[in-house]
N, CA, C, O and CB atoms as a CASP TS submission, in Angstrom:
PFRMAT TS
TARGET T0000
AUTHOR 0000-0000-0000
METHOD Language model
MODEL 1
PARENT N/A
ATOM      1  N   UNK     1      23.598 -12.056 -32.339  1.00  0.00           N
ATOM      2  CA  UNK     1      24.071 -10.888 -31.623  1.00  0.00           C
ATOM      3  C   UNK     1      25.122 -11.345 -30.615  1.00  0.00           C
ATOM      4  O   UNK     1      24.875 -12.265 -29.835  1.00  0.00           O
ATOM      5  CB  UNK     1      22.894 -10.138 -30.919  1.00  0.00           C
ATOM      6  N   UNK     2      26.092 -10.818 -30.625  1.00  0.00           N
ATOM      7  CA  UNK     2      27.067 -10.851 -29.510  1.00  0.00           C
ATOM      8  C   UNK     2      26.609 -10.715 -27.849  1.00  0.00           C
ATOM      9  O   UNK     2      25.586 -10.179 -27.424  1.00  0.00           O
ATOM     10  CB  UNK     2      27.988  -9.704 -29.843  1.00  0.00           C
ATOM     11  N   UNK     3      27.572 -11.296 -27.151  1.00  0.00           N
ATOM     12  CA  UNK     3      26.614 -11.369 -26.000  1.00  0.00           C
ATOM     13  C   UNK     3      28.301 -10.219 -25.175  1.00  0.00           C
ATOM     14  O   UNK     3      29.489 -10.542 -25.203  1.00  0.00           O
ATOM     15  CB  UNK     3      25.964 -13.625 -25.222  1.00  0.00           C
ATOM     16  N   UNK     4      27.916  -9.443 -24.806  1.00  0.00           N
ATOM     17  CA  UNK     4      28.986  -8.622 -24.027  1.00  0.00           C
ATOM     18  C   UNK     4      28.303  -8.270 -22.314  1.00  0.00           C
ATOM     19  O   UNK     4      27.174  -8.475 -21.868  1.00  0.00           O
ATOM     20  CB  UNK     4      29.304  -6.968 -25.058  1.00  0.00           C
ATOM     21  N   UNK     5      29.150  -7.858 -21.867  1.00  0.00           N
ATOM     22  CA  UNK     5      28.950  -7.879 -20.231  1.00  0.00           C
ATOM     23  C   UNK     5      29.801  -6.426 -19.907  1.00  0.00           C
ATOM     24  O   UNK     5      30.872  -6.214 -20.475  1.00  0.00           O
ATOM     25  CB  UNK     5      29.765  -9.526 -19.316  1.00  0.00           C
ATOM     26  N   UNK     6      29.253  -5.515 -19.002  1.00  0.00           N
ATOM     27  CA  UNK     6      29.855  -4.458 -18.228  1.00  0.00           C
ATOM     28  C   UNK     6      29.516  -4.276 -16.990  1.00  0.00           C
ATOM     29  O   UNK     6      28.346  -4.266 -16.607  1.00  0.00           O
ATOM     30  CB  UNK     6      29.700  -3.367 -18.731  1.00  0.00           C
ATOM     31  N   UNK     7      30.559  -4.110 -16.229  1.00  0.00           N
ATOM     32  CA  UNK     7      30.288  -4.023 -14.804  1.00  0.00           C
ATOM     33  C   UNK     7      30.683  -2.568 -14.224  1.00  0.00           C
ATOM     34  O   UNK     7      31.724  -2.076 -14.657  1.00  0.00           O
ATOM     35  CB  UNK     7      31.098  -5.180 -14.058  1.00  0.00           C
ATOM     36  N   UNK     8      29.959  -1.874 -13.315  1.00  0.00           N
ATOM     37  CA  UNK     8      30.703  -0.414 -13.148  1.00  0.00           C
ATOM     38  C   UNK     8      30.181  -0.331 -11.752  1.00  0.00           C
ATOM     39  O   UNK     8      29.378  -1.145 -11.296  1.00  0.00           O
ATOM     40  CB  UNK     8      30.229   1.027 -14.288  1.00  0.00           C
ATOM     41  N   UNK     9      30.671   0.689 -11.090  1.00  0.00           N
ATOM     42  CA  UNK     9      29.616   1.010  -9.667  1.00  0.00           C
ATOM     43  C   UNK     9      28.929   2.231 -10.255  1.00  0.00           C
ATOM     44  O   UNK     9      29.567   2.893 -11.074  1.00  0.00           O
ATOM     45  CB  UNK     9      30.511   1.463  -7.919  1.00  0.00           C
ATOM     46  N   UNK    10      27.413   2.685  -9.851  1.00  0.00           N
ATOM     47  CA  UNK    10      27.077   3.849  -9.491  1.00  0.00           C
ATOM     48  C   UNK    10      26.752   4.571  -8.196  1.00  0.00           C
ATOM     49  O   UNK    10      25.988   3.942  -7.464  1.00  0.00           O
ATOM     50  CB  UNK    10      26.335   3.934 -10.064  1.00  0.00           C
ATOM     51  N   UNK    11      27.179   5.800  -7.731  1.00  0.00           N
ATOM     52  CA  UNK    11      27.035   6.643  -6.672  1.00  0.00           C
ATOM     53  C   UNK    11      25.757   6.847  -6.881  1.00  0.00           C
ATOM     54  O   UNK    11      25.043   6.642  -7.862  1.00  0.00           O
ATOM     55  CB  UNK    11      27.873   7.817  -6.568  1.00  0.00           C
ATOM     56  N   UNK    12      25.486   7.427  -5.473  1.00  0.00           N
ATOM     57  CA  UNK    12      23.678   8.148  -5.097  1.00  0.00           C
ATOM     58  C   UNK    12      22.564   6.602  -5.297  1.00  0.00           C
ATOM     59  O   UNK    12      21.342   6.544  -5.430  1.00  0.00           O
ATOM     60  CB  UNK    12      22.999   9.850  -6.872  1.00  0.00           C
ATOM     61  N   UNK    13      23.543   5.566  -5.248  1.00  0.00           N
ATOM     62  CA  UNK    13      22.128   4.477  -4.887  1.00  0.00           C
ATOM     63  C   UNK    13      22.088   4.236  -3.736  1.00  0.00           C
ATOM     64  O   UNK    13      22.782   3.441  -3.103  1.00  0.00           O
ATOM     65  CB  UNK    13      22.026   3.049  -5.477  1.00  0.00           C
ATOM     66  N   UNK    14      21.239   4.934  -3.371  1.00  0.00           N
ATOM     67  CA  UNK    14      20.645   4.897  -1.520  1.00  0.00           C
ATOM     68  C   UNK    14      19.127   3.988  -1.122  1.00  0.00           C
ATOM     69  O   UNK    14      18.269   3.971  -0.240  1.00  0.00           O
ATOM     70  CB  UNK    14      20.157   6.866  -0.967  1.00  0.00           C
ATOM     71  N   UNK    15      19.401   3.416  -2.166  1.00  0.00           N
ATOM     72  CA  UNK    15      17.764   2.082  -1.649  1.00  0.00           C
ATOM     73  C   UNK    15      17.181   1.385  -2.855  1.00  0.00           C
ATOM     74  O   UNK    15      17.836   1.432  -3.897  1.00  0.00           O
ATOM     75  CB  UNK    15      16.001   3.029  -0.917  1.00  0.00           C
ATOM     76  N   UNK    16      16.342   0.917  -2.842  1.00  0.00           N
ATOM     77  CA  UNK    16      16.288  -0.228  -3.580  1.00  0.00           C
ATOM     78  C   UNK    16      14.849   0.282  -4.520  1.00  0.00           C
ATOM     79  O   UNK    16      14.288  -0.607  -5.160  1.00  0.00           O
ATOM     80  CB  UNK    16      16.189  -1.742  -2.515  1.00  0.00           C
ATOM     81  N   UNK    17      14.464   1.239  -4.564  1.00  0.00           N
ATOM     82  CA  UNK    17      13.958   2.131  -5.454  1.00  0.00           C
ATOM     83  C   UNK    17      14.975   2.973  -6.326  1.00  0.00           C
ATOM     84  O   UNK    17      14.750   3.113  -7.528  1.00  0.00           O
ATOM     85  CB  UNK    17      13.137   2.966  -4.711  1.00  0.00           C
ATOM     86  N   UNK    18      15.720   3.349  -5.932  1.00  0.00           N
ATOM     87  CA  UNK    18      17.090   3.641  -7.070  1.00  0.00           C
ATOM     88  C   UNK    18      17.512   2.754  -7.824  1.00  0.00           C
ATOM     89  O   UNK    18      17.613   3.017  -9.022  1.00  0.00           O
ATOM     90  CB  UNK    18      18.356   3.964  -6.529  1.00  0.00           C
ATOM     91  N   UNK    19      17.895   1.388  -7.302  1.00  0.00           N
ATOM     92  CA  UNK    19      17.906   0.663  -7.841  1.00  0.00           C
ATOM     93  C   UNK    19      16.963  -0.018  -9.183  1.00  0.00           C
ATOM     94  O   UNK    19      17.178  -0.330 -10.354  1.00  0.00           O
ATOM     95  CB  UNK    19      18.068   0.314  -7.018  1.00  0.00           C
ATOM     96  N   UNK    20      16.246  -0.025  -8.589  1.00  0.00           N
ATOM     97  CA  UNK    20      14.980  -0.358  -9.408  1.00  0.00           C
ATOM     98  C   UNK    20      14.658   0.566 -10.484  1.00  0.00           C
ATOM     99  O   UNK    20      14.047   0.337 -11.528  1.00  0.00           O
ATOM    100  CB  UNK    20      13.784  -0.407  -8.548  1.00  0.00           C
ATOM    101  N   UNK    21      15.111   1.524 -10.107  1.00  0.00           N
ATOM    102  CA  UNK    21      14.730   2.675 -11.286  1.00  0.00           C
ATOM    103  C   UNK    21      16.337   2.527 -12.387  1.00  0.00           C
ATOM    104  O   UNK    21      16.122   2.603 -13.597  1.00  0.00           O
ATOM    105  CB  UNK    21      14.486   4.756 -10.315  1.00  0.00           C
ATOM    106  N   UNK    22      17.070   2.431 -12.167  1.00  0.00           N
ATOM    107  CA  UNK    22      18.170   2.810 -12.873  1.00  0.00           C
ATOM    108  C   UNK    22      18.289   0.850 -13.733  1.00  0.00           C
ATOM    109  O   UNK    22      18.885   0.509 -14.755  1.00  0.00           O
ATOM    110  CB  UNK    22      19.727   3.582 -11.528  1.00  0.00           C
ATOM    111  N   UNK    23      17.621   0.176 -12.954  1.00  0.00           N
ATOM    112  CA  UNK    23      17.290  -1.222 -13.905  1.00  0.00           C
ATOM    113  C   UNK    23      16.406  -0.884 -14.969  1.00  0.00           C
ATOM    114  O   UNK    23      16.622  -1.037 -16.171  1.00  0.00           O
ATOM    115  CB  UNK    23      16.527  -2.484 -13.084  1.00  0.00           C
ATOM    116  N   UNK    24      15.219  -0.333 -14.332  1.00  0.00           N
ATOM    117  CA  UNK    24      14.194   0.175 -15.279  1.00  0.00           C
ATOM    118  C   UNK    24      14.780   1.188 -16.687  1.00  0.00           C
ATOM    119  O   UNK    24      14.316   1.284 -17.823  1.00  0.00           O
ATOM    120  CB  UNK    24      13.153   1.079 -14.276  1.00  0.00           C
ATOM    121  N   UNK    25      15.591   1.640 -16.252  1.00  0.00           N
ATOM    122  CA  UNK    25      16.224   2.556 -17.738  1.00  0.00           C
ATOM    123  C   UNK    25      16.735   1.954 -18.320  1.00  0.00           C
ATOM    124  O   UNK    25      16.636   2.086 -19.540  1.00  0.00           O
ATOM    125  CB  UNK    25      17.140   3.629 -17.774  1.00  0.00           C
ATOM    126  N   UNK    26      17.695   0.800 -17.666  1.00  0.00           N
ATOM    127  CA  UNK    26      18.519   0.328 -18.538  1.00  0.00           C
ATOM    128  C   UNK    26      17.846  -1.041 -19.546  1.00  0.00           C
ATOM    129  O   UNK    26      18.396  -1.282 -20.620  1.00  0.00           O
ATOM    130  CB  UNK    26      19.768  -0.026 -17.645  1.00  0.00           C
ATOM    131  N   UNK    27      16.680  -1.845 -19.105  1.00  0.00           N
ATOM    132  CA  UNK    27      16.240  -2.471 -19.749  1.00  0.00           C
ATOM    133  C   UNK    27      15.328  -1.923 -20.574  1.00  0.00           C
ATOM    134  O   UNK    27      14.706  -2.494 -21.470  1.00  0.00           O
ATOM    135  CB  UNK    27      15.977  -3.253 -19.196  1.00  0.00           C
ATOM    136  N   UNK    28      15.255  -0.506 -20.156  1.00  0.00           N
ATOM    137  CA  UNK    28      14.659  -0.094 -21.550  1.00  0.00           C
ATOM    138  C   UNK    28      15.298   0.225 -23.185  1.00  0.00           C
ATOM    139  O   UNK    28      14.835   0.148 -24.323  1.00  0.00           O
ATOM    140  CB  UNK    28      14.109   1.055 -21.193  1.00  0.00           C
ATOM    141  N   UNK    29      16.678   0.638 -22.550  1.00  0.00           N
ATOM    142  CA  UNK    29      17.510   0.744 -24.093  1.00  0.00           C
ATOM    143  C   UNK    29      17.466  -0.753 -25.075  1.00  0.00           C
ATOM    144  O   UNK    29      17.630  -1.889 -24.629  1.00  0.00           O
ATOM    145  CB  UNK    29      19.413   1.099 -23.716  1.00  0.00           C
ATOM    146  N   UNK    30      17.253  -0.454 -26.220  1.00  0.00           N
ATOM    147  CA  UNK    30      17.229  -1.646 -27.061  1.00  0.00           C
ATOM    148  C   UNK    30      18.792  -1.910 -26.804  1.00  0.00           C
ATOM    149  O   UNK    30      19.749  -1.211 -26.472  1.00  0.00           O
ATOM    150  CB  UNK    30      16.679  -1.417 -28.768  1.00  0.00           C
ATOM    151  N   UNK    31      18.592  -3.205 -27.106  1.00  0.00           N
ATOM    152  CA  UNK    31      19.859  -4.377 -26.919  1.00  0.00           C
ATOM    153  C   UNK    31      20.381  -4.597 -25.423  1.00  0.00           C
ATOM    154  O   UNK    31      21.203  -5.426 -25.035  1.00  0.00           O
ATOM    155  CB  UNK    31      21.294  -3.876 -27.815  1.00  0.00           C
ATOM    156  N   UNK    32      19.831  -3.836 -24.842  1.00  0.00           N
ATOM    157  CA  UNK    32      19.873  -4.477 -22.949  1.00  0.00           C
ATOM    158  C   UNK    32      19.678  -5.849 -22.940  1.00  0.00           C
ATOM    159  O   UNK    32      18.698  -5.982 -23.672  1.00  0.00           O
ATOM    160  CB  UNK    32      18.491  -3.884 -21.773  1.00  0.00           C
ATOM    161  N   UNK    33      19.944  -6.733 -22.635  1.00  0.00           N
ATOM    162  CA  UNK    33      19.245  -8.033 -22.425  1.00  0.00           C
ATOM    163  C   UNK    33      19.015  -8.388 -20.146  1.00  0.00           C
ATOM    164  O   UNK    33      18.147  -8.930 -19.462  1.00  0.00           O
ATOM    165  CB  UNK    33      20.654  -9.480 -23.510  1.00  0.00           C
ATOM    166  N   UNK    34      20.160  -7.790 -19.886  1.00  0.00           N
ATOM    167  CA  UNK    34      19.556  -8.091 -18.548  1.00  0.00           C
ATOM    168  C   UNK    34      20.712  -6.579 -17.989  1.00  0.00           C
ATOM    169  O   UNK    34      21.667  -6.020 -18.526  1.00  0.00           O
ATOM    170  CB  UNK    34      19.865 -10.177 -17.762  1.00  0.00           C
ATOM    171  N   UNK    35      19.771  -6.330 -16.299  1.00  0.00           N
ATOM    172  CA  UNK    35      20.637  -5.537 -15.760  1.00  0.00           C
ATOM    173  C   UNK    35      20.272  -5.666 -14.150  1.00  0.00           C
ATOM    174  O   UNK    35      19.201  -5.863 -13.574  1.00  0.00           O
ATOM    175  CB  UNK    35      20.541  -4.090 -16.428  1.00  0.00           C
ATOM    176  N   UNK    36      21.363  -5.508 -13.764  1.00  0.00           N
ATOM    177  CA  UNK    36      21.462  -6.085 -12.143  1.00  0.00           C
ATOM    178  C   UNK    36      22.024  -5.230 -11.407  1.00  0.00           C
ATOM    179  O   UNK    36      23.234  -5.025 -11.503  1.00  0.00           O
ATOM    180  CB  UNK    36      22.269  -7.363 -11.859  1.00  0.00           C
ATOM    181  N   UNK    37      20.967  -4.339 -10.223  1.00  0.00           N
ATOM    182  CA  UNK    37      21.593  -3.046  -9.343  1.00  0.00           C
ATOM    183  C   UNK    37      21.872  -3.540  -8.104  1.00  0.00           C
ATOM    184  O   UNK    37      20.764  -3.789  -7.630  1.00  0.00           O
ATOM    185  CB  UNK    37      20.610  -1.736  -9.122  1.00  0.00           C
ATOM    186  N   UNK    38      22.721  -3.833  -7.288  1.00  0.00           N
ATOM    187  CA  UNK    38      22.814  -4.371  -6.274  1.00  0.00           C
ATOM    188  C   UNK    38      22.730  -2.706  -5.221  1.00  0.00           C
ATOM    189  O   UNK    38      23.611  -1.846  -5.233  1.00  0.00           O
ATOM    190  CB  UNK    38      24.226  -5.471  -6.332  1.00  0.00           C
ATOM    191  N   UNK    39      21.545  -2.654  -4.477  1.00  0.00           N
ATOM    192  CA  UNK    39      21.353  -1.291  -3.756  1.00  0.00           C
ATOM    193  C   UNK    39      22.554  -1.000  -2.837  1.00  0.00           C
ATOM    194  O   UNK    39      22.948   0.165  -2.801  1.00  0.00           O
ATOM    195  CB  UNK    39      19.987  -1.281  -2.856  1.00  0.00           C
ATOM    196  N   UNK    40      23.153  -1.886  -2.124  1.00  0.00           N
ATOM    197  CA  UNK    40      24.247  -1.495  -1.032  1.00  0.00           C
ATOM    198  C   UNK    40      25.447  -1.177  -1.608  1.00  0.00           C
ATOM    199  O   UNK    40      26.311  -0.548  -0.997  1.00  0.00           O
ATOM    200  CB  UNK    40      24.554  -2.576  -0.029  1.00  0.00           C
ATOM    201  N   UNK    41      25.626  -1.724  -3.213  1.00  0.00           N
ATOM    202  CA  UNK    41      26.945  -0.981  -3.213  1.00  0.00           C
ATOM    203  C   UNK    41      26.545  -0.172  -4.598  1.00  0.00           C
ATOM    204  O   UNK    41      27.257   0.593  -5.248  1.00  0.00           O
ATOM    205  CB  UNK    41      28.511  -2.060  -3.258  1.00  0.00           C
ATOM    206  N   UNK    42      26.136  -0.295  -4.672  1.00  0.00           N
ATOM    207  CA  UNK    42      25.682   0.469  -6.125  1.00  0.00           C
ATOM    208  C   UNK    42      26.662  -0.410  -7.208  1.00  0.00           C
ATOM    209  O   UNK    42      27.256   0.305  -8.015  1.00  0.00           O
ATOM    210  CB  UNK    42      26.121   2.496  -6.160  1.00  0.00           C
ATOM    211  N   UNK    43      26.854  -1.578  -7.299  1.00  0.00           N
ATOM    212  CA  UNK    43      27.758  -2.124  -8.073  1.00  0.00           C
ATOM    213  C   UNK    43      26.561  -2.747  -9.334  1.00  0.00           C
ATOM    214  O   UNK    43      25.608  -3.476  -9.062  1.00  0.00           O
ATOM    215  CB  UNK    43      28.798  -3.301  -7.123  1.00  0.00           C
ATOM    216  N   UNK    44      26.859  -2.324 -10.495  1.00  0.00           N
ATOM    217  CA  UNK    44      25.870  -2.856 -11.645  1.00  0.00           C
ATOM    218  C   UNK    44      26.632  -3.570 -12.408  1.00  0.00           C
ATOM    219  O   UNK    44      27.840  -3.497 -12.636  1.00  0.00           O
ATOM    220  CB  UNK    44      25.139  -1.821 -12.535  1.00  0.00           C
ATOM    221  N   UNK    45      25.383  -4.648 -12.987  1.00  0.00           N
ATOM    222  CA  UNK    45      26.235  -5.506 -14.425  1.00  0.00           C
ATOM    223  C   UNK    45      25.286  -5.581 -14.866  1.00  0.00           C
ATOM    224  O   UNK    45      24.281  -5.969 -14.270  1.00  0.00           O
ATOM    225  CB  UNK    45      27.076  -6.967 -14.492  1.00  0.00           C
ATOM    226  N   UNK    46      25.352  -5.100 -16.475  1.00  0.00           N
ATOM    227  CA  UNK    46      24.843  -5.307 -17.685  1.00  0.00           C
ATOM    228  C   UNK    46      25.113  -6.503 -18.329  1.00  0.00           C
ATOM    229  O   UNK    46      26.038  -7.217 -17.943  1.00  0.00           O
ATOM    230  CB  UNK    46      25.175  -4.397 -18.410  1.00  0.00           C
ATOM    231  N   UNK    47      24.343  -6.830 -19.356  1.00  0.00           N
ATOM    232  CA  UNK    47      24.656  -7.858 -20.714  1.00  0.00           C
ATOM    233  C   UNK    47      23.390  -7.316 -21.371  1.00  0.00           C
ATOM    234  O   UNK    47      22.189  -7.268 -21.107  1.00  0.00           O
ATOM    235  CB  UNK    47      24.694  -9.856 -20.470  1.00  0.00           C
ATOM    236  N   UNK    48      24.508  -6.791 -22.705  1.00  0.00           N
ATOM    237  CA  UNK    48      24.246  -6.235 -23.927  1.00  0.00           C
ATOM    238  C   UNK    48      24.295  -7.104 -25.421  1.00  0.00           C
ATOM    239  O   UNK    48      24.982  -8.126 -25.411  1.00  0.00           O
ATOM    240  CB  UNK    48      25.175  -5.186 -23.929  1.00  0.00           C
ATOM    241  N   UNK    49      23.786  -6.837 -26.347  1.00  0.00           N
ATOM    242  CA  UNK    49      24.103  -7.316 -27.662  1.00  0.00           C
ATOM    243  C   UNK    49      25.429  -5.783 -28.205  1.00  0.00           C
ATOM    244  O   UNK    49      25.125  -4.604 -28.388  1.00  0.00           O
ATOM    245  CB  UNK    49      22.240  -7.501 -28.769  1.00  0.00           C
ATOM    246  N   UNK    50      26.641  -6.340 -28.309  1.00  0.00           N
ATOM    247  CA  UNK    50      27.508  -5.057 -28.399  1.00  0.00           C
ATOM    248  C   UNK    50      27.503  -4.668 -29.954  1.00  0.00           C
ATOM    249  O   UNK    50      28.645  -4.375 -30.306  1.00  0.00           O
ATOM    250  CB  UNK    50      29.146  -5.325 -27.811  1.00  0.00           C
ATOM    251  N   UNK    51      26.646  -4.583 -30.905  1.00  0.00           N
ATOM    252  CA  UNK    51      26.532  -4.369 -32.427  1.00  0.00           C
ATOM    253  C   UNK    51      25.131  -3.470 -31.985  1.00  0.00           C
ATOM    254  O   UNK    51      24.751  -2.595 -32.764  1.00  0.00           O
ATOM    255  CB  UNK    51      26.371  -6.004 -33.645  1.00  0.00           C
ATOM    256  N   UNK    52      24.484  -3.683 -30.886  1.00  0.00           N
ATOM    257  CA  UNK    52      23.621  -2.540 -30.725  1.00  0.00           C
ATOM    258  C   UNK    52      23.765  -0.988 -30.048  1.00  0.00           C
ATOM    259  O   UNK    52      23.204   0.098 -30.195  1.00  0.00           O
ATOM    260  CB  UNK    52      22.748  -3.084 -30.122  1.00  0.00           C
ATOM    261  N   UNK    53      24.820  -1.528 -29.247  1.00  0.00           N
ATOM    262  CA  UNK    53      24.988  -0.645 -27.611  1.00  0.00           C
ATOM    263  C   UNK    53      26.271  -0.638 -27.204  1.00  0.00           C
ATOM    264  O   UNK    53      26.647  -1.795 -27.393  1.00  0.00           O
ATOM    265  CB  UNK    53      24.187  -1.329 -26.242  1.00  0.00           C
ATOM    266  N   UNK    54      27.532   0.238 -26.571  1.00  0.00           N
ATOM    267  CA  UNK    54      28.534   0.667 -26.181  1.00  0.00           C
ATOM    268  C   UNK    54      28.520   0.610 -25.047  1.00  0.00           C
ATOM    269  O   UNK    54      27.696   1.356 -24.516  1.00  0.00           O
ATOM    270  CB  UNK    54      28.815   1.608 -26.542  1.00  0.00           C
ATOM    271  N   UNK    55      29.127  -0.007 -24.388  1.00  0.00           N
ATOM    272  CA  UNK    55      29.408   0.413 -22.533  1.00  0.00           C
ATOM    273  C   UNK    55      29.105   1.806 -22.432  1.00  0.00           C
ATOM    274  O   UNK    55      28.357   2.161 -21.521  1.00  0.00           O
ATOM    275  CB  UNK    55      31.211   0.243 -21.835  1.00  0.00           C
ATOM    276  N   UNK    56      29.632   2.759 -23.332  1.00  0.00           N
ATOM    277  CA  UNK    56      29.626   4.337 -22.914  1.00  0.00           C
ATOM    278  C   UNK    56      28.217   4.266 -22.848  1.00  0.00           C
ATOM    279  O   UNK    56      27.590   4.655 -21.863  1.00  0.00           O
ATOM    280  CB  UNK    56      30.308   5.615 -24.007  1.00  0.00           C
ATOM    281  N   UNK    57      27.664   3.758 -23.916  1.00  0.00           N
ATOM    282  CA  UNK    57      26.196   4.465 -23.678  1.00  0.00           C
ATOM    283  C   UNK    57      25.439   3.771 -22.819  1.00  0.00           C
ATOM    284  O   UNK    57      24.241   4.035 -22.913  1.00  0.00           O
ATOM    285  CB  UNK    57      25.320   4.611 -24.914  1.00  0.00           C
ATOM    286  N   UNK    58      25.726   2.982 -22.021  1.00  0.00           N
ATOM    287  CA  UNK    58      24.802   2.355 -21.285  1.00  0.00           C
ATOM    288  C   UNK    58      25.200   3.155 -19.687  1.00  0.00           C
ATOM    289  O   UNK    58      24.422   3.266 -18.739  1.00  0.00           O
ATOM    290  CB  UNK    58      24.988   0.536 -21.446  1.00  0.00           C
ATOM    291  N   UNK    59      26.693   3.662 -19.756  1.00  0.00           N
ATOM    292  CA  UNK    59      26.836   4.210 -18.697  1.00  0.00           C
ATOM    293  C   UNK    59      26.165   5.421 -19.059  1.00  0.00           C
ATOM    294  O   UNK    59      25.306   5.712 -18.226  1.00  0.00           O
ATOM    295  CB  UNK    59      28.143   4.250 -18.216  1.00  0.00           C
ATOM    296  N   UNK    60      26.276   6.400 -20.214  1.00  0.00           N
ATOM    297  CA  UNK    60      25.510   7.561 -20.107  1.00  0.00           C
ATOM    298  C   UNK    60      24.057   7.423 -19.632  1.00  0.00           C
ATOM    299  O   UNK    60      23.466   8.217 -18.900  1.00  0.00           O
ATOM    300  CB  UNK    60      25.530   8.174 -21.349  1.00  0.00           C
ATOM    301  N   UNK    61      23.556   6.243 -20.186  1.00  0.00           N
ATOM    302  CA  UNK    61      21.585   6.159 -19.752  1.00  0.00           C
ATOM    303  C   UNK    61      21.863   6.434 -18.467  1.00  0.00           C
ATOM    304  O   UNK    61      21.204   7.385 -18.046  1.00  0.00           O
ATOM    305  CB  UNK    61      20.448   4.415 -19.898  1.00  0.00           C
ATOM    306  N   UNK    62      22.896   5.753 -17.378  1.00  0.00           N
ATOM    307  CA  UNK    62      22.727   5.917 -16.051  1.00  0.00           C
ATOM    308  C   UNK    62      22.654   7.705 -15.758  1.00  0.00           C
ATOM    309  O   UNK    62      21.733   8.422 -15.366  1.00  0.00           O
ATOM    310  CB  UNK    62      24.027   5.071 -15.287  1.00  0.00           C
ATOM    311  N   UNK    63      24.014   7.983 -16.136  1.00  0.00           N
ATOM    312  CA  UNK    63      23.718   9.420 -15.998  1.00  0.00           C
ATOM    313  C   UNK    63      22.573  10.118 -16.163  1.00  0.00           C
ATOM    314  O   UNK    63      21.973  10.683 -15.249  1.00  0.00           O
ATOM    315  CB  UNK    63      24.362   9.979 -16.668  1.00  0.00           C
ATOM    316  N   UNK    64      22.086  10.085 -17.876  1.00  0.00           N
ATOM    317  CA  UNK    64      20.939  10.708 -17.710  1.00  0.00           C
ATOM    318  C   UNK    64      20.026  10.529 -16.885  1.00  0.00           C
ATOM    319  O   UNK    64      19.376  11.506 -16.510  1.00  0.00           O
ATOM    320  CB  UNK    64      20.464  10.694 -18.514  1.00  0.00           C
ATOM    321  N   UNK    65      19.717   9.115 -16.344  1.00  0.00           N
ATOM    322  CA  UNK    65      18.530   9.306 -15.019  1.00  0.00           C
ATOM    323  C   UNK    65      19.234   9.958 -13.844  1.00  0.00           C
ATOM    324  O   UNK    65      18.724   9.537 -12.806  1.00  0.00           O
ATOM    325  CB  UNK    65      17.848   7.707 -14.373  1.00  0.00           C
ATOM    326  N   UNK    66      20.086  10.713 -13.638  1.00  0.00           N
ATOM    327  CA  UNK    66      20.132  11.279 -12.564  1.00  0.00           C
ATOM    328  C   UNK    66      21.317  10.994 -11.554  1.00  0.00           C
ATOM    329  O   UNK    66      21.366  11.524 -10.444  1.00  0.00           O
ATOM    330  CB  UNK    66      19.007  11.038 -12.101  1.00  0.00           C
ATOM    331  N   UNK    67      22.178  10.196 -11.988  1.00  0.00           N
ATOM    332  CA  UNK    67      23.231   9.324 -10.792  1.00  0.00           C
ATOM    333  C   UNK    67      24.921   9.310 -11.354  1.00  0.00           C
ATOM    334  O   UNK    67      25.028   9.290 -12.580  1.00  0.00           O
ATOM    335  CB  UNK    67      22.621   7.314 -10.658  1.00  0.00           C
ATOM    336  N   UNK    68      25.698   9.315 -10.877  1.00  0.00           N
ATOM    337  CA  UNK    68      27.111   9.060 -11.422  1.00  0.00           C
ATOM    338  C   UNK    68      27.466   7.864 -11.205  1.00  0.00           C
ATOM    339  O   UNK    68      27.133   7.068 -10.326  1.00  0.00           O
ATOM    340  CB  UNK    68      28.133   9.852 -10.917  1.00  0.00           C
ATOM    341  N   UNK    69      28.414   7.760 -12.368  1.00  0.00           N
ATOM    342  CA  UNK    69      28.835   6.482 -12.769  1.00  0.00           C
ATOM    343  C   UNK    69      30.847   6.537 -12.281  1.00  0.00           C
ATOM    344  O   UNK    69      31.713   7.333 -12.647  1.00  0.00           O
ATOM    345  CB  UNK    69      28.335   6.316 -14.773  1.00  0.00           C
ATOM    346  N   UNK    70      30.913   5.619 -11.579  1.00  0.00           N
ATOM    347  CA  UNK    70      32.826   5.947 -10.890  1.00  0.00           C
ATOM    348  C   UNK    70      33.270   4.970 -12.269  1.00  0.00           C
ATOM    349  O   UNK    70      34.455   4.725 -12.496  1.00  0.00           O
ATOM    350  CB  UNK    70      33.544   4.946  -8.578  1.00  0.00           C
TER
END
């Protein structure tokens, strides 16, 4: 599997339970391999297998839990 990387900020992360939750979604999609919410800036990085998973869709999971993606 390919090893790919995306980095994005998300808005509305106001603590480290947001955080934690929007890790929690994202290591749930198959082919996540790791995901990293830094709470103060809302700045995230993924690494994906990219034959499983699209940047788009890893930014949509964010959306669907609830948060925007800049």
């Amino acid at each position: 599997m390919a090893d790919s990387r995306t980095n994005f900020t998300v808005e509305g992360v106001a603590s480290e339970d947001d955080a934690r939750t929007i890790e929690r979604e994202l290591r749930e999609r198959r082919g996540v391999q790791s995901a990293t919410v830094d709470p103060e800036s809302g700045d995230v990085e993924v690494r994906y297998g990219e034959e499983l998973l699209s940047a788009e869709a890893i930014k949509s999971t964010v959306r669907d839990a609830g948060y925007e993606v800049e």
